[in-house]
C-alpha positions as CSV (number, residue, x, y, z in Angstrom):
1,X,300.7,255.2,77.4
2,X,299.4,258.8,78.4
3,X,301.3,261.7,76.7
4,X,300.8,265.2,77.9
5,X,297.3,265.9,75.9
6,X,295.8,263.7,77.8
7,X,297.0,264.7,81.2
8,X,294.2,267.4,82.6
9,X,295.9,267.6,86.1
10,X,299.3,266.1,88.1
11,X,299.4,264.9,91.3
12,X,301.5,267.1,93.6
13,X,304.0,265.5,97.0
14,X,302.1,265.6,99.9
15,X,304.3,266.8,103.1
16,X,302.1,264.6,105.2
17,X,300.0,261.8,105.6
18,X,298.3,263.1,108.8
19,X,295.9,265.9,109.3
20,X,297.1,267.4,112.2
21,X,301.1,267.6,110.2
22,X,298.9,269.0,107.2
23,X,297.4,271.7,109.3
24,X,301.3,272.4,110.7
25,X,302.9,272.4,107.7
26,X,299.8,275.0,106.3
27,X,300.8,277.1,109.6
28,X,304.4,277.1,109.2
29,X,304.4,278.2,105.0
30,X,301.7,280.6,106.2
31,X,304.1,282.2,108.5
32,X,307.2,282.4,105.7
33,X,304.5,283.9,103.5
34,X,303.6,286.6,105.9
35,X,307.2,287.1,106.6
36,X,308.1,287.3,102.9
37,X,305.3,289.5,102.0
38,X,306.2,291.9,105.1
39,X,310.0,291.9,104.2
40,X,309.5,292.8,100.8
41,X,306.7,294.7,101.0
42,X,308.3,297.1,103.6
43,X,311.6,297.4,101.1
44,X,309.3,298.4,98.1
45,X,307.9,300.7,100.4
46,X,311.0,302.7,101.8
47,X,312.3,303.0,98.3
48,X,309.3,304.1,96.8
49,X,308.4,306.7,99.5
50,X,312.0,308.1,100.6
51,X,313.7,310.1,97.8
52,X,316.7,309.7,99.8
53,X,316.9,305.8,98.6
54,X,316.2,307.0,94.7
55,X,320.1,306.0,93.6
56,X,320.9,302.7,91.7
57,X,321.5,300.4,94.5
58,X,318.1,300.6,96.1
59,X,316.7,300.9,92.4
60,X,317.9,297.2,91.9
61,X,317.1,296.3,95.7
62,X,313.6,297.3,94.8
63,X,313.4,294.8,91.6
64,X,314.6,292.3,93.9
65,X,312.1,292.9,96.1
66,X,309.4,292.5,93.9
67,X,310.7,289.3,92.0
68,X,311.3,287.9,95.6
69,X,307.0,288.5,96.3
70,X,306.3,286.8,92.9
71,X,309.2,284.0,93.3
72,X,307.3,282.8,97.1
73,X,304.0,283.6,95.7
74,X,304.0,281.3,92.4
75,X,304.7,278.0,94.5
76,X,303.7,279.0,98.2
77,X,300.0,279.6,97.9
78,X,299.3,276.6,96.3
79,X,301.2,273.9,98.4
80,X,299.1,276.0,101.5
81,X,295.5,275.3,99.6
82,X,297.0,272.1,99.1
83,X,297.6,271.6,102.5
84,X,295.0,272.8,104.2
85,X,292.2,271.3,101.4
86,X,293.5,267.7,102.1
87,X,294.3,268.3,98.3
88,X,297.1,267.2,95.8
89,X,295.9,268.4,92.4
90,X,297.2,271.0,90.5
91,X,295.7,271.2,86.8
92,X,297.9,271.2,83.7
93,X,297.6,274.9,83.1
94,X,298.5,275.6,86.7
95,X,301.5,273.4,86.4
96,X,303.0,274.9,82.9
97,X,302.4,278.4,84.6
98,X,304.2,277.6,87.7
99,X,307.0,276.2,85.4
100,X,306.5,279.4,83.4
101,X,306.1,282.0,86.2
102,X,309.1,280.5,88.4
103,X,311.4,280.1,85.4
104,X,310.7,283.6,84.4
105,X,311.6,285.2,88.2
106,X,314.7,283.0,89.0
107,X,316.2,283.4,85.9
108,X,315.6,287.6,86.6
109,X,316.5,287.3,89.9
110,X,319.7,285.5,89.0
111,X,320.2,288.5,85.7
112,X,319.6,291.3,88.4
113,X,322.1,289.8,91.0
114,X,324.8,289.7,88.4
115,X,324.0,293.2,87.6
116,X,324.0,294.5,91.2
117,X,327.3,293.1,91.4
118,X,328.6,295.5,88.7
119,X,326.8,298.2,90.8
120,X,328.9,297.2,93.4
121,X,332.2,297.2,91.1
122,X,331.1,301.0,89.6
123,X,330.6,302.3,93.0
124,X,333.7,301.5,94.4
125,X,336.3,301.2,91.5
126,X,335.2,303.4,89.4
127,X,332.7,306.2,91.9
128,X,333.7,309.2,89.6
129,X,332.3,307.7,86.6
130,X,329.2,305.9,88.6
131,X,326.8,308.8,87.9
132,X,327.7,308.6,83.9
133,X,328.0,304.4,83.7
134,X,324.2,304.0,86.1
135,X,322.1,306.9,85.4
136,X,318.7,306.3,85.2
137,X,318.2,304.9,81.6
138,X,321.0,302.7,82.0
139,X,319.4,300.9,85.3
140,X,315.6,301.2,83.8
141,X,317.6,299.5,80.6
142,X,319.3,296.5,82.8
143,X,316.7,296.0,84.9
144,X,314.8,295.4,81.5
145,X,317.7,293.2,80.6
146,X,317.4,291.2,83.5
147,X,313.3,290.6,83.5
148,X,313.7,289.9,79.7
149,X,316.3,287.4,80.3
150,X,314.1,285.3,82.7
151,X,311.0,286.2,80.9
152,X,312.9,284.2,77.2
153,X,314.3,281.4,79.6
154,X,310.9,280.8,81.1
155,X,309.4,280.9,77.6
156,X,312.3,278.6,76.1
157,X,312.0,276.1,79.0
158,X,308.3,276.3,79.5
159,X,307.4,275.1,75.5
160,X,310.4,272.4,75.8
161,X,308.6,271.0,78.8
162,X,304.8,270.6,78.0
163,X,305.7,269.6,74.2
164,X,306.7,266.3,75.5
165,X,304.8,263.4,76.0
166,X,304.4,262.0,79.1
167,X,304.5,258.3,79.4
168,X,305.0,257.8,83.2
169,X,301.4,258.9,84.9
170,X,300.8,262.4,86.1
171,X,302.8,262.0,89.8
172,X,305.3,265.1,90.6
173,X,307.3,264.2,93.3
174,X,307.8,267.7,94.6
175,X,305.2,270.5,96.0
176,X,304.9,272.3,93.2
177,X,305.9,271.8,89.1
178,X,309.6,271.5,88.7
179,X,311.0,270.5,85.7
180,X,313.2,268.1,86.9
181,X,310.4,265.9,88.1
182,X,308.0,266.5,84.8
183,X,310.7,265.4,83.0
184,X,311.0,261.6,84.7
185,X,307.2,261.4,83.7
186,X,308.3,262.1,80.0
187,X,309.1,259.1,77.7
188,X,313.3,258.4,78.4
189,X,313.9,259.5,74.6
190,X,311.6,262.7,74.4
191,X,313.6,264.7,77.4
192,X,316.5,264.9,76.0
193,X,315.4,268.3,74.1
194,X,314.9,269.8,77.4
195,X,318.3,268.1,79.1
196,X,320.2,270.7,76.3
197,X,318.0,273.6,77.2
198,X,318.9,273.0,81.1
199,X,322.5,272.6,80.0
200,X,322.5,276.0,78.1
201,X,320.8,277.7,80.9
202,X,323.2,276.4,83.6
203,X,326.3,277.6,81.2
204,X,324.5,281.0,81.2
205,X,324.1,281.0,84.7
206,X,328.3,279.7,85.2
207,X,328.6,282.8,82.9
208,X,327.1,285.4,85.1
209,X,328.3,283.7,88.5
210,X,332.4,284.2,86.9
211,X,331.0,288.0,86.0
212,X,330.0,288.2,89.5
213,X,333.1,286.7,91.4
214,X,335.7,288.9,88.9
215,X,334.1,291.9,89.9
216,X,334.6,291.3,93.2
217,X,337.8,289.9,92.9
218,X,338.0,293.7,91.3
219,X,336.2,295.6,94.4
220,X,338.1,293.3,97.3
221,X,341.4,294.6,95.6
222,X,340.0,298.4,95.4
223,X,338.7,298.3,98.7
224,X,342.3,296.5,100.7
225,X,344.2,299.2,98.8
226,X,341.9,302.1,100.3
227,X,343.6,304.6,103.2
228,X,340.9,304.7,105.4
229,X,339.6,301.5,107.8
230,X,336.1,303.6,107.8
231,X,336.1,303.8,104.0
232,X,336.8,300.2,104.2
233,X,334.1,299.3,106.5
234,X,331.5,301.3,104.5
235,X,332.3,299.7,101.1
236,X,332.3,296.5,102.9
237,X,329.2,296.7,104.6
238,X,327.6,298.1,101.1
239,X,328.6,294.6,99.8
240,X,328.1,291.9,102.1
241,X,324.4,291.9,102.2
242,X,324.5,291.5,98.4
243,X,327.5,288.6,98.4
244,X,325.4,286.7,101.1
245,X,322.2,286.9,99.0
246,X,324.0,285.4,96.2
247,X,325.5,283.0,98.4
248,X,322.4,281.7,99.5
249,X,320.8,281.9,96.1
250,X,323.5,279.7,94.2
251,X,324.1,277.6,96.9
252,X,320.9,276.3,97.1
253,X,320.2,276.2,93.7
254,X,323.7,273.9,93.2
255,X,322.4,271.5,95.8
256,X,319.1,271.2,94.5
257,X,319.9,270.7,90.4
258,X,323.5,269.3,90.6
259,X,323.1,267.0,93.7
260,X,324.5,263.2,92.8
261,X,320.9,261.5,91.7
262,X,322.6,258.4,94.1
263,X,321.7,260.8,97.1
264,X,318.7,261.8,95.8
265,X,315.3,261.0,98.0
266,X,311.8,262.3,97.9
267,X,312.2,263.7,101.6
268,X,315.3,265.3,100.7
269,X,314.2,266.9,97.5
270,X,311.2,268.4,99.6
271,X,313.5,269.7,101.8
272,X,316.1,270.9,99.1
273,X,313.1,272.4,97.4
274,X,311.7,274.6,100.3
275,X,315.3,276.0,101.0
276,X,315.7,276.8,97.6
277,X,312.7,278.4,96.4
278,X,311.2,279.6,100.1
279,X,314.1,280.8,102.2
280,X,315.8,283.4,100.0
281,X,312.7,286.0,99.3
282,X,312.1,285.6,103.2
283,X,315.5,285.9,103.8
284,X,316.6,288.6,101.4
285,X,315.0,291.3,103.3
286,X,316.3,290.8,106.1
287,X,320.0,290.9,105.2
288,X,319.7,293.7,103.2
289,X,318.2,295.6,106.3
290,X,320.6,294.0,109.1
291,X,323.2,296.4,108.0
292,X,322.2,299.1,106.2
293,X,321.4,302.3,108.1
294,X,320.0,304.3,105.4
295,X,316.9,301.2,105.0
296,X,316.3,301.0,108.4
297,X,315.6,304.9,108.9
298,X,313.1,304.7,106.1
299,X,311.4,301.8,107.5
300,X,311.4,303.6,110.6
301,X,309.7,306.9,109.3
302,X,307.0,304.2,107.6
303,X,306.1,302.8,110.8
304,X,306.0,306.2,112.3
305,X,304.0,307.8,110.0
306,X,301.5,305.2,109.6
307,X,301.2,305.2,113.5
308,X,301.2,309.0,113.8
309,X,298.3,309.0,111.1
310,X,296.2,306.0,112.7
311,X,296.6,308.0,116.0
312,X,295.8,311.4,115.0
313,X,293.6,310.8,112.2
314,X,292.2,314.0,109.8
């Protein structure tokens, strides 16, 4: 029986059998990934560049934004290569750093959306204290919070997962390393180790989503009880974008880790997969720029700056 030393690559899930669905499956990631890195990129950008975006809120959106690039672009590239190589192979170091690397920015994505929602709660329950309770060393300090988080989850998760010995060949059925599917390749009594470090995560991760739904059980109340329907429509328009990220986020991470195993199906894991780890940072982007006027302006002024420069050039 093989254990892990022994292992120098896995075998990733192929999405088709076919050249020609190869090369359309290449094309279709290829255009998420250009979508993702636009999306994101032009957020980074307009907070960066537009001083009128330096508060809290778009401090955070920014972190998003960046583990949103590094979320797609840990699994994305790969599968395309993949794809469009005729390939399945991934070696062992690849896989434990795709473990590692998407470990580390879900679990700081997930630690940054809880702590945008207590932006949320500051801004509208508490707006005279907001300056005091998010200056800038408290958000450079939760921010930190939040990357650390993932960073010791990864780390934690990462070690449990290689240390075990692998007794069921070297087959992931999934497009890139998930945990779930190293761990049916372990021996059936070596796993459990890392069974009770997915348990603690997922109690940690229950933790911060009752943090998130109490403070907006706290901002809903705030915001029914204010005077004014425009005040009301601001502070709700300041929040949606950010309850339909997480929305999407926990929704799709539910189905994908807490699905029935009886339902369970390689075609339907692929799928499961892609929503989860593809759709939300090309997503994200976009619903935090449908509605917010303040974004869109300084993603206009980029576009019209770097068309006034290529245009009229020094």
């Amino acid at each position: 029986m093989p254990n892990s030393s022994s292992v120098g690559e896995f075998l990733l899930l192929a999405f088709a059998e076919t050249r020609e669905l190869q090369l359309l499956h290449f094309a279709l990631f290829l255009g998420i990934y250009l979508a993702a890195l636009l999306g994101n990129g032009l957020i980074l950008s307009a907070v960066a560049c537009d001083h009128h975006l330096h508060t809290p809120m778009y401090f955070f959106l920014l972190n998003l934004a960046l583990l949103d690039l590094g979320c797609i672009s840990t699994t994305l590239p790969k599968a395309m290569a993949n794809a469009l190589w005729d390939t399945r192979a991934i070696s062992y170091q690849g896989c434990a750093a795709q473990v590692f690397f998407f470990f580390f920015l879900v679990g700081a994505e997930y630690s940054l959306l809880t702590i945008m929602s207590y932006d949320r709660y500051v801004a509208i329950c508490k707006p005279l204290h907001y300056g005091s309770l998010l200056d800038s060393r408290a958000c450079a300090q939760m921010a930190a919070a939040a990357w650390g988080t993932g960073f010791l989850t990864a780390v934690l998760h990462t070690a449990n997962t290689f240390s075990l010995p692998l007794c069921h060949g070297n087959a992931v059925d999934q497009f890139f390393c998930e945990i779930p599917h190293i761990l049916k390749l372990s021996c059936s009594d070596a796993y459990l180790r890392e069974v009770r470090a997915l348990v603690f995560s997922i109690s940690l991760a229950f933790g911060c989503f009752v943090f998130i739904v109490v403070s907006y059980v706290q901002v809903f109340r705030a915001v029914l009880r204010m005077p004014s329907e425009q005040g009301r429509h601001k502070a709700f328009s300041t929040c949606l974008p950010h309850l339909t990220v997480v929305s999407l986020f926990v929704s799709t991470g539910v189905f994908a880790y807490l699905k029935p195993p009886s339902s369970s199906s390689p075609s339907l894991d692929l799928v499961v997969a892609a929503l989860y780890s593809l759709l939300p940072p090309a997503v994200n982007p976009l619903i935090y720029s449908m509605r917010n006027q303040q974004l869109k302006h300084a993603v206009r002024k980029i576009f019209y700056t770097s068309f006034f420069s290529i245009n009229n050039p020094p």
